[in-house]
C-alpha positions in Angstrom: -16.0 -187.3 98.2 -18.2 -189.1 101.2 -14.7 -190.5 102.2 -13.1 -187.5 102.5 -15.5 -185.9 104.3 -15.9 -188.4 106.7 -12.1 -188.1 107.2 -12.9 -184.5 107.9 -15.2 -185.0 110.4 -13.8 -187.5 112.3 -10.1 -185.6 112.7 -12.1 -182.4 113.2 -14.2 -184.2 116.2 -11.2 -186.1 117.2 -10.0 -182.1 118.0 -12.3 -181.7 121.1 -10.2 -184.4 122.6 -7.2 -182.3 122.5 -6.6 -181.6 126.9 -6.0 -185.0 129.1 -9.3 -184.2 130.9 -11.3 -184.1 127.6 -9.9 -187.0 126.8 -11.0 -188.9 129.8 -14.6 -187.2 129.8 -15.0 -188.6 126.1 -13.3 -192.3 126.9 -16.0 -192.5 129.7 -19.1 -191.2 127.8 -17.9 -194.1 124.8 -19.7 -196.9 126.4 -21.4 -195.7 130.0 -24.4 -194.5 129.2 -25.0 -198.0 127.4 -25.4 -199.5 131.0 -28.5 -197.1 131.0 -30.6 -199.8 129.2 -29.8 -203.2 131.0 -30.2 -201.2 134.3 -33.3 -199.9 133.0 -34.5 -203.0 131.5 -34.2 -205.4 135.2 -34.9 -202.6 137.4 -38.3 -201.8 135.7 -39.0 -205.6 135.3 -38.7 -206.7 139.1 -41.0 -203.2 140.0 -43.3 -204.6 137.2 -43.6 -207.8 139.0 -43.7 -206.8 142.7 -47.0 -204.9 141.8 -47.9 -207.6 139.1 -48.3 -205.4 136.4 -48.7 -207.4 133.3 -49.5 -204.9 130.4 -46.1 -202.7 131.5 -43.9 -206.0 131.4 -45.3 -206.2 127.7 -43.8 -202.9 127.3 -40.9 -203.7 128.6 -40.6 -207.0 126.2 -41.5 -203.9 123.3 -37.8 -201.9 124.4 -36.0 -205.4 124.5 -37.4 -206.2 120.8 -36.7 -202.8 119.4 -32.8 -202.7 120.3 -32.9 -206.4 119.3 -34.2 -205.5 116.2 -31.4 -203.1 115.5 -28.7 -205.0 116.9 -29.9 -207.9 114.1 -30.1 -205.8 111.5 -26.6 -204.4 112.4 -25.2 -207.8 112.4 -26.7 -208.2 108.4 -25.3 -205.4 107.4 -21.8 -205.9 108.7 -21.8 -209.3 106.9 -22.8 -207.9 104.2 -20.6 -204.6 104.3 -17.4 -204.4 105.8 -15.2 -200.7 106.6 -12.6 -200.5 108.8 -12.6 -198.6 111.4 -10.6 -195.3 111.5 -7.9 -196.4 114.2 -6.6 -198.9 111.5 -7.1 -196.9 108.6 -6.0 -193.1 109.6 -1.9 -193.2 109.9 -1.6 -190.1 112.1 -3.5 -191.1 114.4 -4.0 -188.0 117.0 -5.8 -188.8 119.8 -6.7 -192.3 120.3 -8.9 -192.5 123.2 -10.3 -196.3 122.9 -8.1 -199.4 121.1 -11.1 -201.2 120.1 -11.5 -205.1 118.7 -10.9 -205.0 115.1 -14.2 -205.8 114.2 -16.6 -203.7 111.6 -16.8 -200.3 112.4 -20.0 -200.1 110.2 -22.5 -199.5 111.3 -22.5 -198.9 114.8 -23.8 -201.3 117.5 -23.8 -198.8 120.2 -25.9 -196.2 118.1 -28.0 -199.0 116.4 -29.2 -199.8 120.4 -29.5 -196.7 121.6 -31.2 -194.6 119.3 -33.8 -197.9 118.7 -33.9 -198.0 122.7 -35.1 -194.3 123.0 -37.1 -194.3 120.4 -39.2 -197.4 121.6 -38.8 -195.2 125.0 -40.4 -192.1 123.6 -43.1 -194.1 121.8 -44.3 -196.4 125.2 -45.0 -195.1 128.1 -41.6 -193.7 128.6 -41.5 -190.2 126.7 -39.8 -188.4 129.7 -37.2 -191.2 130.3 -36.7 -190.9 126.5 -36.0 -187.0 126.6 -33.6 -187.3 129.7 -31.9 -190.6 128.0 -31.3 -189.3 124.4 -29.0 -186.4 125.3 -26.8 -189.3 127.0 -27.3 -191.5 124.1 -26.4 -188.5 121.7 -23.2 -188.0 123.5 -22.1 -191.7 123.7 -22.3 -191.7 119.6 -20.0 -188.7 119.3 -17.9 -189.7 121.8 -18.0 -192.9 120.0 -16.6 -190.8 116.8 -14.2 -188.7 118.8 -12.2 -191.5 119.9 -12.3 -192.3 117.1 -13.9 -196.1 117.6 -16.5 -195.3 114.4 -16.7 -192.9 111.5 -19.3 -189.9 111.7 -21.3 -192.0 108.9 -21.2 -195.2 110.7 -23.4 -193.2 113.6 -24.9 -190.0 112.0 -26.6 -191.6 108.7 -27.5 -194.8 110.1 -29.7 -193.5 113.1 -32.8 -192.9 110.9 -32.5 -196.7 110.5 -32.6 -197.3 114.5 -35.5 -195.0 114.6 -37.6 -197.0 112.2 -36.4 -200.3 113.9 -38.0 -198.5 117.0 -40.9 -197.0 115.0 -41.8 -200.7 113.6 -41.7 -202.3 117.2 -43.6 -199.7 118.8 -46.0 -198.6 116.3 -46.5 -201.6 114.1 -45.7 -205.0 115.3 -47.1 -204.7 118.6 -50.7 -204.5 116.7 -50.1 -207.9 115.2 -51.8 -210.8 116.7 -48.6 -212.9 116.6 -46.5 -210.5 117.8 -49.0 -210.6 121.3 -49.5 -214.1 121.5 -45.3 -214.8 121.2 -45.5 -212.0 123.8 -48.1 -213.8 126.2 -45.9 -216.7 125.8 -42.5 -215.2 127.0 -45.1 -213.5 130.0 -46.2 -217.1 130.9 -42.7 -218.8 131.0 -41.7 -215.5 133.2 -44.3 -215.9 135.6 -43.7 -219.7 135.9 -40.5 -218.8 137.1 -41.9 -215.8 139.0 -40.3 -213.1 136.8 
């Protein structure tokens, strides 16, 4: 039932594809806006330490620790769980956009860092920068389905996990007096080496 469904989805979002120019516009939206969070990342960083501006580098370290959180728990759970993904499973294929490695399509790296990334966004100091970023990352995770690189469930159902990998960093962990003294650590060895 699930299976189906997921089937349905897929070739039914695979359809938007359909003109050369679609095509294209979906291939590009795939992986771009995944750039978004290295660029954001270093850029932010070297502002942050021009005007020496410790508390917003620990922020910073929060975003990195979010999506690293995700991309762990991603790596888990494809060890764990293996699926195909659809180009080698669908025998019609219709619009192939992206060949892609044959690696686990479940669940999705792209979606497991992006959704963590905005959410750690939207709960720093970030919330606008989250609300213009998640429409981008929204789009790269159903692009991501339309050419068909994941399945709708490898990106729709696990995004409430990102979110609490997010939720945990932002909320939770940063509280812990561990947590901040690892942080003040990775701060010092930066500044050593004037980062």
């Amino acid at each position: 039932m699930l299976l189906e469904l997921n089937e349905k989805w897929l070739i039914a979002l695979n359809s938007l594809s359909s003109t050369p120019e679609l095509g294209k516009m979906f291939w590009f939206f795939a992986d771009a806006p995944i750039l978004f969070l290295p660029i954001f990342l270093i850029g932010m960083w070297v502002y942050y330490v021009i005007k020496d501006k410790q508390t917003q580098k620990k922020q910073l370290l929060n975003l990195f620790f979010a999506t690293v959180l995700a991309l762990l728990i991603n790596i888990i759970i494809q060890q764990l769980v293996h699926f195909d993904r659809p180009e080698s499973v669908l025998e019609g294929v219709w619009n192939l956009l992206m060949s892609h490695i044959p690696d686990a399509s479940f669940p999705s790296d792209h979606t497991a860092v992006s959704i963590a990334f905005v959410t750690a966004l939207f709960f720093s100091w970030y919330k606008k920068i989250s609300l213009i970023f998640l429409p981008f990352a929204l789009i790269m995770n159903i692009s991501r389905i339309i050419s068909w690189v994941h399945w709708p469930f490898d990106v729709i159902i696990w995004t409430v996990v990102w979110i609490i990998s997010g939720i945990i960093i932002c909320k939770y962990l940063i509280k812990n007096k561990y947590f901040q003294k690892f942080q003040d650590i990775l701060l010092n060895i930066a500044k050593t080496f004037k980062l």
